[in-house]
mmJSON file of the N, C-alpha and C atoms, coordinates in Angstrom:
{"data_MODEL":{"atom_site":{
"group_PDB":["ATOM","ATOM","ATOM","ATOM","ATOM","ATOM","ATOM","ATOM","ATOM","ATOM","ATOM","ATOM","ATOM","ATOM","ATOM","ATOM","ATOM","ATOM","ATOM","ATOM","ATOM","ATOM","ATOM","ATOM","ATOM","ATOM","ATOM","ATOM","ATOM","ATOM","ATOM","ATOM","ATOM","ATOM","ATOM","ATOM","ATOM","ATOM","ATOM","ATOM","ATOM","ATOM","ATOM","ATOM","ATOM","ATOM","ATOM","ATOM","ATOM","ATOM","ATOM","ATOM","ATOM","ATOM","ATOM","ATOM","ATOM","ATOM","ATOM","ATOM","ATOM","ATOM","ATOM","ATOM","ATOM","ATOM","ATOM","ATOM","ATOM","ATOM","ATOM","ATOM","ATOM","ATOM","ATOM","ATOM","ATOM","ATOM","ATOM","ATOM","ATOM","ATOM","ATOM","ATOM","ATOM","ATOM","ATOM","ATOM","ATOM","ATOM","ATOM","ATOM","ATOM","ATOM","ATOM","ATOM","ATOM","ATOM","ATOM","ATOM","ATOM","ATOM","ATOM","ATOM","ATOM","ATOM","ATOM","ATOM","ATOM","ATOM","ATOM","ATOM","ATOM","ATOM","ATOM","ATOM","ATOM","ATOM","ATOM","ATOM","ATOM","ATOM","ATOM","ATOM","ATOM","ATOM","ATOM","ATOM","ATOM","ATOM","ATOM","ATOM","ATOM","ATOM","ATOM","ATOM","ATOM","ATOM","ATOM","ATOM","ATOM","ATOM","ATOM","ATOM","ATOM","ATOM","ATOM","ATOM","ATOM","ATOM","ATOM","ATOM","ATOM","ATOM","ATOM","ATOM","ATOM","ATOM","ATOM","ATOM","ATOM","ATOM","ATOM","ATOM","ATOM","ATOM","ATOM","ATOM","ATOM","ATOM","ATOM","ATOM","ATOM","ATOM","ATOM","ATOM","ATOM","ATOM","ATOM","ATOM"],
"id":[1,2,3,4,5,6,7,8,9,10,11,12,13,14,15,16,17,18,19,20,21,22,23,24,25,26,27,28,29,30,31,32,33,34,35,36,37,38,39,40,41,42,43,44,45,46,47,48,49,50,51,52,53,54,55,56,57,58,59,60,61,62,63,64,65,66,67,68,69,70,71,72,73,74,75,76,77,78,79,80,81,82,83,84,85,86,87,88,89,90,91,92,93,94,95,96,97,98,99,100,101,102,103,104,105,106,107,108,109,110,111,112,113,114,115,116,117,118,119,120,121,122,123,124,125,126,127,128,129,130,131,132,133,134,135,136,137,138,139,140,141,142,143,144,145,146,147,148,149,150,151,152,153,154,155,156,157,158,159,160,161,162,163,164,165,166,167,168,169,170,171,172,173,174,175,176,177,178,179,180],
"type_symbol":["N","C","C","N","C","C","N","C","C","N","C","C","N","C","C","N","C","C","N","C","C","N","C","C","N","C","C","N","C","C","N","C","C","N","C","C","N","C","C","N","C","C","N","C","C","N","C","C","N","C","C","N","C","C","N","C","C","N","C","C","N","C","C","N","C","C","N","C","C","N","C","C","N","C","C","N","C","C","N","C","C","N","C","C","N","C","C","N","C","C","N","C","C","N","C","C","N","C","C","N","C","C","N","C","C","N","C","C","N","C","C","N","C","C","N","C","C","N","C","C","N","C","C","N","C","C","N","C","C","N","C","C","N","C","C","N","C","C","N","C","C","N","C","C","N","C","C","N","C","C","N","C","C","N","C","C","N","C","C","N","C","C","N","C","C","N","C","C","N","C","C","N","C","C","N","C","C","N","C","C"],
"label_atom_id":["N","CA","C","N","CA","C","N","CA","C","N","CA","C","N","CA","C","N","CA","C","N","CA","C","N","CA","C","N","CA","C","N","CA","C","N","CA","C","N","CA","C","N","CA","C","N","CA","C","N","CA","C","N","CA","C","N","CA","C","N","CA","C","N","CA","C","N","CA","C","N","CA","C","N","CA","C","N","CA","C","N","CA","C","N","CA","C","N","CA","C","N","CA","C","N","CA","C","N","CA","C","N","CA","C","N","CA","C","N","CA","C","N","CA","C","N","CA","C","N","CA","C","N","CA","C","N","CA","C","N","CA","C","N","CA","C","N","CA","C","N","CA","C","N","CA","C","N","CA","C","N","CA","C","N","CA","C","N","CA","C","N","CA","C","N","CA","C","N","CA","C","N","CA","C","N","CA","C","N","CA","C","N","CA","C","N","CA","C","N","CA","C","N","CA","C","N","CA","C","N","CA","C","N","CA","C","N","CA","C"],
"label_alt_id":[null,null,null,null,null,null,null,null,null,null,null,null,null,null,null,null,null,null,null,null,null,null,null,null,null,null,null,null,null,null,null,null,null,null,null,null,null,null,null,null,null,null,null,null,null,null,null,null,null,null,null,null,null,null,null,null,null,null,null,null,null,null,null,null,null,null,null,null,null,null,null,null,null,null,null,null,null,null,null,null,null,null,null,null,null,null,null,null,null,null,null,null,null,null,null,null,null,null,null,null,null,null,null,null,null,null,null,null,null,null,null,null,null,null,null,null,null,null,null,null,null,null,null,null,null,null,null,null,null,null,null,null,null,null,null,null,null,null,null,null,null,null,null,null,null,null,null,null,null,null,null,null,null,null,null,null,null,null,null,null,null,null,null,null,null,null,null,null,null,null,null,null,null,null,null,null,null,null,null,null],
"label_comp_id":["UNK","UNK","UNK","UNK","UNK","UNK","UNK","UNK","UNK","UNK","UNK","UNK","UNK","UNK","UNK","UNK","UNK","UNK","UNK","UNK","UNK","UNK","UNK","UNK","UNK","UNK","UNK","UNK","UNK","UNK","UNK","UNK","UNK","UNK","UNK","UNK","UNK","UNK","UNK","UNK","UNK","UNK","UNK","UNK","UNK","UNK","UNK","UNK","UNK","UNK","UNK","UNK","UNK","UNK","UNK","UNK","UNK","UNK","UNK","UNK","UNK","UNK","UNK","UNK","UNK","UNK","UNK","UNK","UNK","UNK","UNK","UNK","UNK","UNK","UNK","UNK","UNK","UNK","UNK","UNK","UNK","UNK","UNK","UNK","UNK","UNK","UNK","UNK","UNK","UNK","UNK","UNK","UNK","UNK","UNK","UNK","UNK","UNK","UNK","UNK","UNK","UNK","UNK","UNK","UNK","UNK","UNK","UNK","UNK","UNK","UNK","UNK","UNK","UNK","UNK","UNK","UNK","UNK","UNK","UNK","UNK","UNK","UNK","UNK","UNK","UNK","UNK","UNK","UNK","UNK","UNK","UNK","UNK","UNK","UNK","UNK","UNK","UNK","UNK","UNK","UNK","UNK","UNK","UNK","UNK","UNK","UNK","UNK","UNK","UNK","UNK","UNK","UNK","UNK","UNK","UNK","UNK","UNK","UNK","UNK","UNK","UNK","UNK","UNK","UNK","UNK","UNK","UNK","UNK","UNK","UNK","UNK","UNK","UNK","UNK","UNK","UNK","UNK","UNK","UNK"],
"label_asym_id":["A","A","A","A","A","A","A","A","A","A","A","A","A","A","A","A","A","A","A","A","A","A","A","A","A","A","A","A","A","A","A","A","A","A","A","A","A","A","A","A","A","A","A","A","A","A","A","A","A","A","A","A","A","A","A","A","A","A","A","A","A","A","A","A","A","A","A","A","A","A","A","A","A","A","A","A","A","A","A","A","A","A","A","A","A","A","A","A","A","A","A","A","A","A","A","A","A","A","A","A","A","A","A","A","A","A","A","A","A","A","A","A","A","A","A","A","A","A","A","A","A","A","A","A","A","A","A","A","A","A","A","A","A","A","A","A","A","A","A","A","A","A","A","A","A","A","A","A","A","A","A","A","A","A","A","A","A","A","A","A","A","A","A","A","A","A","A","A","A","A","A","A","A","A","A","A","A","A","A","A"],
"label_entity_id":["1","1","1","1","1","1","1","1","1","1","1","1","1","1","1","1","1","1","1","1","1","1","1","1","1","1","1","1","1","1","1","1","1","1","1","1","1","1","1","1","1","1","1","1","1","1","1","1","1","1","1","1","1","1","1","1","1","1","1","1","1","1","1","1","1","1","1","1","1","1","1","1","1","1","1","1","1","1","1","1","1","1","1","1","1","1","1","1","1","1","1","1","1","1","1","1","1","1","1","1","1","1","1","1","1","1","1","1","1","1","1","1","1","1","1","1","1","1","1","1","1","1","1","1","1","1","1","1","1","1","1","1","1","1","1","1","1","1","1","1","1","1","1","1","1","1","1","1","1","1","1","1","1","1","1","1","1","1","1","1","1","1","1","1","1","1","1","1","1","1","1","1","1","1","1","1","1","1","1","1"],
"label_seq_id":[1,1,1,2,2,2,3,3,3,4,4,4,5,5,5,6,6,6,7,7,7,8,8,8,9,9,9,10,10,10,11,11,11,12,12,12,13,13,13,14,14,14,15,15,15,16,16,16,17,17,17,18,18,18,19,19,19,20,20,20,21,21,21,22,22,22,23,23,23,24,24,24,25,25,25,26,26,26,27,27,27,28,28,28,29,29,29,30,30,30,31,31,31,32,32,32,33,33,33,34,34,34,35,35,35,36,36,36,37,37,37,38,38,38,39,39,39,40,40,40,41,41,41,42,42,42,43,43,43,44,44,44,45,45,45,46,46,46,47,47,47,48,48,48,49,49,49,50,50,50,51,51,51,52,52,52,53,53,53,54,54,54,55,55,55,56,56,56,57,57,57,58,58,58,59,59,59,60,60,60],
"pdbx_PDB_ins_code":[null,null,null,null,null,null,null,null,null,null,null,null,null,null,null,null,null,null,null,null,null,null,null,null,null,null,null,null,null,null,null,null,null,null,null,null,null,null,null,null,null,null,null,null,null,null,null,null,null,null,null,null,null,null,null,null,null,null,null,null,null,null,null,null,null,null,null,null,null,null,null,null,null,null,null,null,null,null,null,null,null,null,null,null,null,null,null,null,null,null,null,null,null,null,null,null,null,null,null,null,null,null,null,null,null,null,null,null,null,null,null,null,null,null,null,null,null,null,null,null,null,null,null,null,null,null,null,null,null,null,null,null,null,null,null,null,null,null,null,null,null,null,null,null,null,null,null,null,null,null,null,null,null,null,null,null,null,null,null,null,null,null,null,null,null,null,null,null,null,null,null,null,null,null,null,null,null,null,null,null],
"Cartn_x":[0.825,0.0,0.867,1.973,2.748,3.497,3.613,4.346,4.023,2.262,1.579,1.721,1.383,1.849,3.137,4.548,4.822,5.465,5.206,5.142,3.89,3.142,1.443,1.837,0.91,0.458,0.849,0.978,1.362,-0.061,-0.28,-1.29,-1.577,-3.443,-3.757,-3.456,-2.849,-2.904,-3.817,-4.923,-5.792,-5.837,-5.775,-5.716,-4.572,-3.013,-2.066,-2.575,-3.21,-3.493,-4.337,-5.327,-6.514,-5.912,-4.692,-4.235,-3.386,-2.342,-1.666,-2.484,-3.4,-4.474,-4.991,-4.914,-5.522,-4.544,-2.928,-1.915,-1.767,-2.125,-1.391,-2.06,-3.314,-4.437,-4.387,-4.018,-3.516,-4.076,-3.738,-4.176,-5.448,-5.874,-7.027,-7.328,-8.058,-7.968,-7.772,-7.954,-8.145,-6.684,-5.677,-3.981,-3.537,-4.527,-4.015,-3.834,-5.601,-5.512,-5.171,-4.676,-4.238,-4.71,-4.536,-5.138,-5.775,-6.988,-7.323,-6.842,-6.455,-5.703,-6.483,-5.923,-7.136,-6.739,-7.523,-7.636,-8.457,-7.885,-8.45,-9.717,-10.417,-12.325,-12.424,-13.916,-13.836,-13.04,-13.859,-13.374,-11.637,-10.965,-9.77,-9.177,-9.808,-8.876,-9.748,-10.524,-10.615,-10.042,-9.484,-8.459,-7.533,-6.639,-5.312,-4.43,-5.108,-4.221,-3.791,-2.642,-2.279,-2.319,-2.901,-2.993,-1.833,-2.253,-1.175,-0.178,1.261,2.101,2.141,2.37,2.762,4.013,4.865,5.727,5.446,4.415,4.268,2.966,2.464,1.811,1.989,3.609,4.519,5.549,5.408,5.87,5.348,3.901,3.101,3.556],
"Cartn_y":[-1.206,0.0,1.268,1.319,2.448,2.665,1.422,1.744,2.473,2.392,3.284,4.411,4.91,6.142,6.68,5.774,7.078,6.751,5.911,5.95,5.742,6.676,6.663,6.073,5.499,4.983,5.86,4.944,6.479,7.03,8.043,8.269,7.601,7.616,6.121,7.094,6.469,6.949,7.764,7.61,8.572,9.876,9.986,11.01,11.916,11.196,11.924,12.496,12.207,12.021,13.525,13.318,14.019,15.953,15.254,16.956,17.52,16.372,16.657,17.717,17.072,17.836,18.935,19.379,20.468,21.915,21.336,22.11,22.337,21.297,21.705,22.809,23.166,23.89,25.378,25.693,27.529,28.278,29.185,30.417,30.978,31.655,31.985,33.428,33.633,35.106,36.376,35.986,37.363,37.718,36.968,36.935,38.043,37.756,38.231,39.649,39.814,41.711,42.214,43.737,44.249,44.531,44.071,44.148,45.506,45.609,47.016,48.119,49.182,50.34,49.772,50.026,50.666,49.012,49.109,48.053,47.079,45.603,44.447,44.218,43.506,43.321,42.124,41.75,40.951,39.835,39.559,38.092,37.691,39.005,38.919,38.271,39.525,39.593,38.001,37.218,36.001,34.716,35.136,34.092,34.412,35.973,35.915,36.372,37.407,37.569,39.426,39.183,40.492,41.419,42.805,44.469,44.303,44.679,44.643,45.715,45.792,46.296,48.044,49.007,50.324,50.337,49.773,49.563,49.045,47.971,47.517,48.265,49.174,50.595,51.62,51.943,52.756,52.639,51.28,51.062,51.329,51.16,51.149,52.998],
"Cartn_z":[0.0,0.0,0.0,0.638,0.549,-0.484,-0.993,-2.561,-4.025,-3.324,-4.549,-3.963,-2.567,-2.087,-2.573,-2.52,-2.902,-4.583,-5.632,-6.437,-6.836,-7.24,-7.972,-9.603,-9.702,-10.962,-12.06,-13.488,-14.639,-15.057,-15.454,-15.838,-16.836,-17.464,-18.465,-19.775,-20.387,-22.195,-22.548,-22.477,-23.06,-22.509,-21.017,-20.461,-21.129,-21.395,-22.035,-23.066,-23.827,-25.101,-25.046,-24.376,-24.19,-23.739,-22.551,-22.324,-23.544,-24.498,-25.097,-26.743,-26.087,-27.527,-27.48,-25.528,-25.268,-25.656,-25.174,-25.228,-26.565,-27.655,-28.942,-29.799,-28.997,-29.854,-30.12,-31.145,-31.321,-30.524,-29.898,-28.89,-29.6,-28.435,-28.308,-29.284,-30.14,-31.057,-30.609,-28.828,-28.2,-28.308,-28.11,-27.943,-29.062,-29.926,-31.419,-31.778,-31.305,-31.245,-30.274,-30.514,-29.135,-28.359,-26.838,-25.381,-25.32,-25.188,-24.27,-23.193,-23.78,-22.83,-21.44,-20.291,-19.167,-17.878,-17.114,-16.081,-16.929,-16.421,-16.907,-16.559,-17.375,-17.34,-15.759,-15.285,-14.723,-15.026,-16.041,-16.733,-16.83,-16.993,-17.335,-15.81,-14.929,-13.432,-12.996,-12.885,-12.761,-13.263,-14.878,-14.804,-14.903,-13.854,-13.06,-14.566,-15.521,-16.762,-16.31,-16.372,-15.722,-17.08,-16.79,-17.213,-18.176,-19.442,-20.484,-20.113,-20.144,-19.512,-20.732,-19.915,-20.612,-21.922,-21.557,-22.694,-24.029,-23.862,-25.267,-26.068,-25.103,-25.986,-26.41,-26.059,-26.349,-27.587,-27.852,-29.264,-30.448,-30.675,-31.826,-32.253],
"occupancy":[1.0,1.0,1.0,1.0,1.0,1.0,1.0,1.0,1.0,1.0,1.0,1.0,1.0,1.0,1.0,1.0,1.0,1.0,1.0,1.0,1.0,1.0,1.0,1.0,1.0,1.0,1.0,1.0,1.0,1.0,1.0,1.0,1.0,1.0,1.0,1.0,1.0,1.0,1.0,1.0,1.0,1.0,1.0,1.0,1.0,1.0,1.0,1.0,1.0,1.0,1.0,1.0,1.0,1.0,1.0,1.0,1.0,1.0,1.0,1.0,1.0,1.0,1.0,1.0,1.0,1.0,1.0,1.0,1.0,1.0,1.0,1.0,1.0,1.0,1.0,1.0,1.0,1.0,1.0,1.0,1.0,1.0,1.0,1.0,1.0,1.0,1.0,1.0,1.0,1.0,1.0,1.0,1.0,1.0,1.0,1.0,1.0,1.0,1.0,1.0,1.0,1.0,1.0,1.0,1.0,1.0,1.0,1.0,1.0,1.0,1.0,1.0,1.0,1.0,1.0,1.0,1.0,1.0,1.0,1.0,1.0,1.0,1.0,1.0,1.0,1.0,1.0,1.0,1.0,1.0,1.0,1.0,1.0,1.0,1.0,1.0,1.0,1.0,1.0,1.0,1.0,1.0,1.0,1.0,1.0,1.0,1.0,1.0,1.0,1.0,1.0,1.0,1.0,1.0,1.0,1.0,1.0,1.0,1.0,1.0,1.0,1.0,1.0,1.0,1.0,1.0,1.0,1.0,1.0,1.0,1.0,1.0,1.0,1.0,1.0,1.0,1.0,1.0,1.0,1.0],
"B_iso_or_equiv":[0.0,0.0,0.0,0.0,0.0,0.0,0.0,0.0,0.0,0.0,0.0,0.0,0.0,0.0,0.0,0.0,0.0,0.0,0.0,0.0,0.0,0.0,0.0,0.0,0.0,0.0,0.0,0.0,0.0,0.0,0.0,0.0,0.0,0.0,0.0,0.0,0.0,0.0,0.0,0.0,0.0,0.0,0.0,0.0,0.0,0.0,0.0,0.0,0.0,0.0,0.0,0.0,0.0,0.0,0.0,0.0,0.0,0.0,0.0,0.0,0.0,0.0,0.0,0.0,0.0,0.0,0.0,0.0,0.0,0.0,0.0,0.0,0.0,0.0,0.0,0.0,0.0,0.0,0.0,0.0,0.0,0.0,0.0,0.0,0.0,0.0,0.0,0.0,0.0,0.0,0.0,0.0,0.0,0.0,0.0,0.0,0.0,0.0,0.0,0.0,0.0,0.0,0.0,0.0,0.0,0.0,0.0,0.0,0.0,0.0,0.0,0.0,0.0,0.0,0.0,0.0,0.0,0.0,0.0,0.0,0.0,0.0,0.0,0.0,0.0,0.0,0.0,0.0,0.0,0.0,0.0,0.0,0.0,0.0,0.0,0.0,0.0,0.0,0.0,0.0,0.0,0.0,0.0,0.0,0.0,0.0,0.0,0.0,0.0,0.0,0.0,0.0,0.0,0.0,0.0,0.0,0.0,0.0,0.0,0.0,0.0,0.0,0.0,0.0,0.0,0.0,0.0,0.0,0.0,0.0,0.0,0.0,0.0,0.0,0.0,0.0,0.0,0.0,0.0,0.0],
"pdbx_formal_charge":[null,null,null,null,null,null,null,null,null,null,null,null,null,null,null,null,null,null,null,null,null,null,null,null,null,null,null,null,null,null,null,null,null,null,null,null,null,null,null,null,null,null,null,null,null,null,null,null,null,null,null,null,null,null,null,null,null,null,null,null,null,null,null,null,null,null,null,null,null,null,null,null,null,null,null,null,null,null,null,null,null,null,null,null,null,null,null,null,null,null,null,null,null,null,null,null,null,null,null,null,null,null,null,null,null,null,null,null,null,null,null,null,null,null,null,null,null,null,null,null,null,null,null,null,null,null,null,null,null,null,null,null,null,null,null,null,null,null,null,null,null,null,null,null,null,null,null,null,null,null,null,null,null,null,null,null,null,null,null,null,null,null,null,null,null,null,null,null,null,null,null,null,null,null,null,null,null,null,null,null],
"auth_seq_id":[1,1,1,2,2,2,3,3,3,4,4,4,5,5,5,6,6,6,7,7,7,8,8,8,9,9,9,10,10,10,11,11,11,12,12,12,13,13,13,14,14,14,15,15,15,16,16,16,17,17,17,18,18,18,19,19,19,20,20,20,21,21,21,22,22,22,23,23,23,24,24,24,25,25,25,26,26,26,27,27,27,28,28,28,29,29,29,30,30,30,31,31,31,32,32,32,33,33,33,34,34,34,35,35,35,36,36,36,37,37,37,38,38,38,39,39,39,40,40,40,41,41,41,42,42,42,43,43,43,44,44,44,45,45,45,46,46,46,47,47,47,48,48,48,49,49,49,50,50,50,51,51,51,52,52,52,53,53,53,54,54,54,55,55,55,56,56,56,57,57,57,58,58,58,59,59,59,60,60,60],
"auth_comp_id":["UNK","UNK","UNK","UNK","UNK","UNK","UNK","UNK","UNK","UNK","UNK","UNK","UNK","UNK","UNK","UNK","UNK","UNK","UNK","UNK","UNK","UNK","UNK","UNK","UNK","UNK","UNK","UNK","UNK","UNK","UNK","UNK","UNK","UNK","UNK","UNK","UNK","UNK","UNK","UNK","UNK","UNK","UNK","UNK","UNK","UNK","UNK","UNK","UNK","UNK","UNK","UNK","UNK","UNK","UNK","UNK","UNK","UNK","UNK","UNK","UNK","UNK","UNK","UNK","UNK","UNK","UNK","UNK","UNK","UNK","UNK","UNK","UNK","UNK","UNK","UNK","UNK","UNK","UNK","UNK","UNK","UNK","UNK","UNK","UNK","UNK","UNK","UNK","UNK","UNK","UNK","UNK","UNK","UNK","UNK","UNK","UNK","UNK","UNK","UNK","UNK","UNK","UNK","UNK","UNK","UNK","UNK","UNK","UNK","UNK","UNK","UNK","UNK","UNK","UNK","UNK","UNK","UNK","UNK","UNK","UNK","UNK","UNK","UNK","UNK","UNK","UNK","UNK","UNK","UNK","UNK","UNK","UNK","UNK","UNK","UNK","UNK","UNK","UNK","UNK","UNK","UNK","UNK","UNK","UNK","UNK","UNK","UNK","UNK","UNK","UNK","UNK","UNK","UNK","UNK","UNK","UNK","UNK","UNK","UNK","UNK","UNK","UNK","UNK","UNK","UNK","UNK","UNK","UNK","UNK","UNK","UNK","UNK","UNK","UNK","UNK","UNK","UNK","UNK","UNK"],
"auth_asym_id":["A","A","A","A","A","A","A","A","A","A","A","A","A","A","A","A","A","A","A","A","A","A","A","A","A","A","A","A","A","A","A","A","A","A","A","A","A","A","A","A","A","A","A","A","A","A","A","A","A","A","A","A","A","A","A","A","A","A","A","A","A","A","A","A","A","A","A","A","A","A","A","A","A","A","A","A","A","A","A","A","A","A","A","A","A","A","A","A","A","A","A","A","A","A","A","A","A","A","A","A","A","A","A","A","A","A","A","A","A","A","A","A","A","A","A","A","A","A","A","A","A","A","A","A","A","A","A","A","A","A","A","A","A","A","A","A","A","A","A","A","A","A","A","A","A","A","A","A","A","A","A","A","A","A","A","A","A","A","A","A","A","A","A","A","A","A","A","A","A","A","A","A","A","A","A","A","A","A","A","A"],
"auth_atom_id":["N","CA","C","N","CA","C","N","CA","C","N","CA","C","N","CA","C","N","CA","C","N","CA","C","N","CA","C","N","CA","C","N","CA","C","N","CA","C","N","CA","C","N","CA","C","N","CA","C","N","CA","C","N","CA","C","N","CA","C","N","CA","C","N","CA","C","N","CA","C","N","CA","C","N","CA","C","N","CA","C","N","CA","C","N","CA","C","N","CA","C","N","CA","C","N","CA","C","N","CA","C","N","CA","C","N","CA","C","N","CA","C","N","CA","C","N","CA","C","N","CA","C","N","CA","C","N","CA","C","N","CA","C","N","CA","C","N","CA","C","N","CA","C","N","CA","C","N","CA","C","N","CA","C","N","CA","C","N","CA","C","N","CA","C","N","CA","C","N","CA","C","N","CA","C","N","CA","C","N","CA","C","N","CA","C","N","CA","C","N","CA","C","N","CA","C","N","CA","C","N","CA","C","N","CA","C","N","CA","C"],
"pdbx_PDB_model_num":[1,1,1,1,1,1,1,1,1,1,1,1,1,1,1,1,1,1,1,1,1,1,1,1,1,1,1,1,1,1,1,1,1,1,1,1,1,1,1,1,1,1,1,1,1,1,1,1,1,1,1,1,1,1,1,1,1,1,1,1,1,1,1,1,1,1,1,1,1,1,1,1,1,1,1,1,1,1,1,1,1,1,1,1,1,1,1,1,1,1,1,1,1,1,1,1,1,1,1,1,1,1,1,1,1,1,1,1,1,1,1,1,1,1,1,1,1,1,1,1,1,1,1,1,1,1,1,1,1,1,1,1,1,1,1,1,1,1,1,1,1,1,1,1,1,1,1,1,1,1,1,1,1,1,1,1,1,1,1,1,1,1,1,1,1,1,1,1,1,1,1,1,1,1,1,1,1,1,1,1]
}}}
């Protein structure tokens, strides 16, 4: 019993499979255009995407 403790099982194939498909999938369209001047929306500050930085609006 302790041996699965502290070596756990490999994960099952499909599961690999399943995340490996999630990672390979091109970014999201929002990535594409440029971020909105200003403080981030709810949505943004809930999934922890930090305020597009001043410098890269200073380039254009």
């Amino acid at each position: 019993m302790l041996r699965y403790h502290r070596h756990p099982p490999p994960p099952h194939p499909l599961s690999l499979a399943r995340s490996s498909r999630r990672r390979r999938s091109p970014p999201e369209p929002a990535r594409a255009s440029a971020p909105p001047a200003g403080p981030p929306t709810p949505a943004q500050r809930r999934r922890g995407r930090p305020p597009p930085p001043p410098a890269l609006r200073s380039l254009r």
